[in-house]
C-alpha positions as CSV (number, residue, x, y, z in Angstrom):
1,X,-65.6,38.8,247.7
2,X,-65.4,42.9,247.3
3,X,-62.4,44.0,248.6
4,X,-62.6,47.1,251.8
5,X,-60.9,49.8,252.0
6,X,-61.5,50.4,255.8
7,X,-62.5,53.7,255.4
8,X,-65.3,55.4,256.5
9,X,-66.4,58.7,254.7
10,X,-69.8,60.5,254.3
11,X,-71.4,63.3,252.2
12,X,-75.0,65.1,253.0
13,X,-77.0,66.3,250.3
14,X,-79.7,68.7,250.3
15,X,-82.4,68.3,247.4
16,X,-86.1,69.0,246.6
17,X,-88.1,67.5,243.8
18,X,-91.3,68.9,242.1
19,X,-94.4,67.4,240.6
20,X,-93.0,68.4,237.7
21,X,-90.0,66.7,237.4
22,X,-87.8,69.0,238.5
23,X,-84.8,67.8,240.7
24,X,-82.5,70.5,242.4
25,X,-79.5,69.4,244.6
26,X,-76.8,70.1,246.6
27,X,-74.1,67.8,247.7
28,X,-72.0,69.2,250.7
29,X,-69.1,67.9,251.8
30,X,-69.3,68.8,256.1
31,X,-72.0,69.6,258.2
32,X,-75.7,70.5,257.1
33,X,-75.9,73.9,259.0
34,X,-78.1,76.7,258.7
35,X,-75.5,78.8,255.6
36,X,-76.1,75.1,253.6
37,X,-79.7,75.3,254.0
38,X,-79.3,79.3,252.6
39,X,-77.2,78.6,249.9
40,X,-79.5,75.6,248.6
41,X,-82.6,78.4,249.5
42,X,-81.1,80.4,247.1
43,X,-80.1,78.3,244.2
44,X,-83.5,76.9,244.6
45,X,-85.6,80.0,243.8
46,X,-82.6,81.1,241.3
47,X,-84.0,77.9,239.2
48,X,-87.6,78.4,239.1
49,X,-89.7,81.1,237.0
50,X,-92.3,80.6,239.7
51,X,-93.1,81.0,243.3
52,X,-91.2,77.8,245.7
53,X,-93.7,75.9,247.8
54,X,-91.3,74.0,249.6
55,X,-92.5,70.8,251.6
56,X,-90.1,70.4,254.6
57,X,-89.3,68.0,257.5
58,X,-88.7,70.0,260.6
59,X,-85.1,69.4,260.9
60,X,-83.6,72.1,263.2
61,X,-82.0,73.9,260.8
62,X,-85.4,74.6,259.0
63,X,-86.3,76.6,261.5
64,X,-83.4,78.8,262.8
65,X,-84.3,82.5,263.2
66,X,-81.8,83.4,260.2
67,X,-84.2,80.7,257.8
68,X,-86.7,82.5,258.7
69,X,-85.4,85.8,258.6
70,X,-84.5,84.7,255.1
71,X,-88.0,83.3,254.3
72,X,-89.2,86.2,255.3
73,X,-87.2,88.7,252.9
74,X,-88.1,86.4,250.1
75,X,-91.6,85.6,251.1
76,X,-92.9,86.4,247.1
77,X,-90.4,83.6,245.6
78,X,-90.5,81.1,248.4
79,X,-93.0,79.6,251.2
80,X,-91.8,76.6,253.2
81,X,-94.4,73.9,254.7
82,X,-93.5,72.3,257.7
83,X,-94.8,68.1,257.4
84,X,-95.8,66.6,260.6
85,X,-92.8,65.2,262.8
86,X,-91.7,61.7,262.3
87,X,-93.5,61.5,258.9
88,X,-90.5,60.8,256.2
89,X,-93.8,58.9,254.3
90,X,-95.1,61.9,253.8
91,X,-92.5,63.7,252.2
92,X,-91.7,63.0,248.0
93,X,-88.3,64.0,248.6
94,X,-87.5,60.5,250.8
95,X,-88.4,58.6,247.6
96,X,-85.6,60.1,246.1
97,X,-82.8,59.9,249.0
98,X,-84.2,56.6,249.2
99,X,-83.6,55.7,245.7
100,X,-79.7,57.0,246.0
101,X,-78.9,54.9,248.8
102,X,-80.8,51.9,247.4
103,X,-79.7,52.3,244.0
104,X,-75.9,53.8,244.2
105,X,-74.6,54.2,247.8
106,X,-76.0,50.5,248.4
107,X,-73.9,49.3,245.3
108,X,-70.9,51.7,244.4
109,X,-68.1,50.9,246.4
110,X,-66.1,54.3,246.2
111,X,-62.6,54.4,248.0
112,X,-62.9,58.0,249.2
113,X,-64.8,60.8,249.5
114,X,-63.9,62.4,246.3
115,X,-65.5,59.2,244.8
116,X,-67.9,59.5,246.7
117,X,-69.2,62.9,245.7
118,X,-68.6,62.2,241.8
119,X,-71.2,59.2,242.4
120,X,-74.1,61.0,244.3
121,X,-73.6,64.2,241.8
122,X,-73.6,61.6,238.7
123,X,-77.0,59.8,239.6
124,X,-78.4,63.4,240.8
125,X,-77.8,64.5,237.5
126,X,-78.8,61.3,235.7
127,X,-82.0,61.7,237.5
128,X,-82.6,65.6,236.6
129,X,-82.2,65.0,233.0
130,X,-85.0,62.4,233.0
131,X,-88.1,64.6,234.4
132,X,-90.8,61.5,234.1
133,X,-88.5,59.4,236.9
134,X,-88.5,62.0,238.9
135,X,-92.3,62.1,238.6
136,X,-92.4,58.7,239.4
137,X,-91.5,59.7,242.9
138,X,-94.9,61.2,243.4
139,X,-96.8,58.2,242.8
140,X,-96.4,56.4,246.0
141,X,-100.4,56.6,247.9
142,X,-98.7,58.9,250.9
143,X,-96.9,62.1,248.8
144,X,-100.1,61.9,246.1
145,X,-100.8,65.1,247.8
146,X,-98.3,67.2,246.5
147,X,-99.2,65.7,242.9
């Protein structure tokens, strides 16, 4: 039997992979909002030599007036790609969030938040430093597009 705590916590993270292996992350402790999605904007194009092209689900925050204000004064390092709606098949990044819940959120059993946010960093990082599993992501038949 595994002991419960009781407790109910949560963490979002914001991440985009590349054909390349590349894995870039952000793991936020509140509310996805619109200054998340700039700050990971910005340490996104602060890691790469070349131009973004940045495959997105249309969460609301994607398309606020102050994204694309944003997009807008960075249009030479950055370009953002709307998928279709209701298509998480279609986008690599699921492959990965699906991959941390499988594979640590479904199995950990952290006792608090703090935990919590060690865990998803430590497997994010795990996965960054191997570049061919991140790879992997793109070989599923519906993201073989972006390959």
């Amino acid at each position: 039997m595994i002991p419960r705590t009781g407790q109910r916590f949560s963490v979002n993270m914001v991440s985009a992979i590349a054909n390349t292996g590349t894995l870039v992350f952000l793991v936020v402790d509140g509310k996805f909002n619109g200054v998340v999605f700039l700050a990971f904007l910005h340490k996104l194009i602060k890691s790469s030599r070349h131009k973004v092209l940045l495959i997105a689900d249309r969460h609301p925050v994607h398309e606020q007036s102050k994204v694309e204000q944003w997009l807008a004064n960075h249009e030479g390092k950055i370009e953002l790609f709307f998928l279709p709606t209701y298509s998480p098949d279609l986008n690599p990044d699921e492959y990965f969030n699906q991959d941390l819940k499988t594979n640590l959120v479904g199995k950990a059993r952290p006792e608090n938040k703090k935990q919590l946010i060690a865990l998803v960093e430590a497997f994010s990082c795990k996965k960054k430093k191997h570049p061919q599993q991140v790879m992997k992501y793109f070989h599923a038949k519906a993201v073989r597009y972006a390959s």
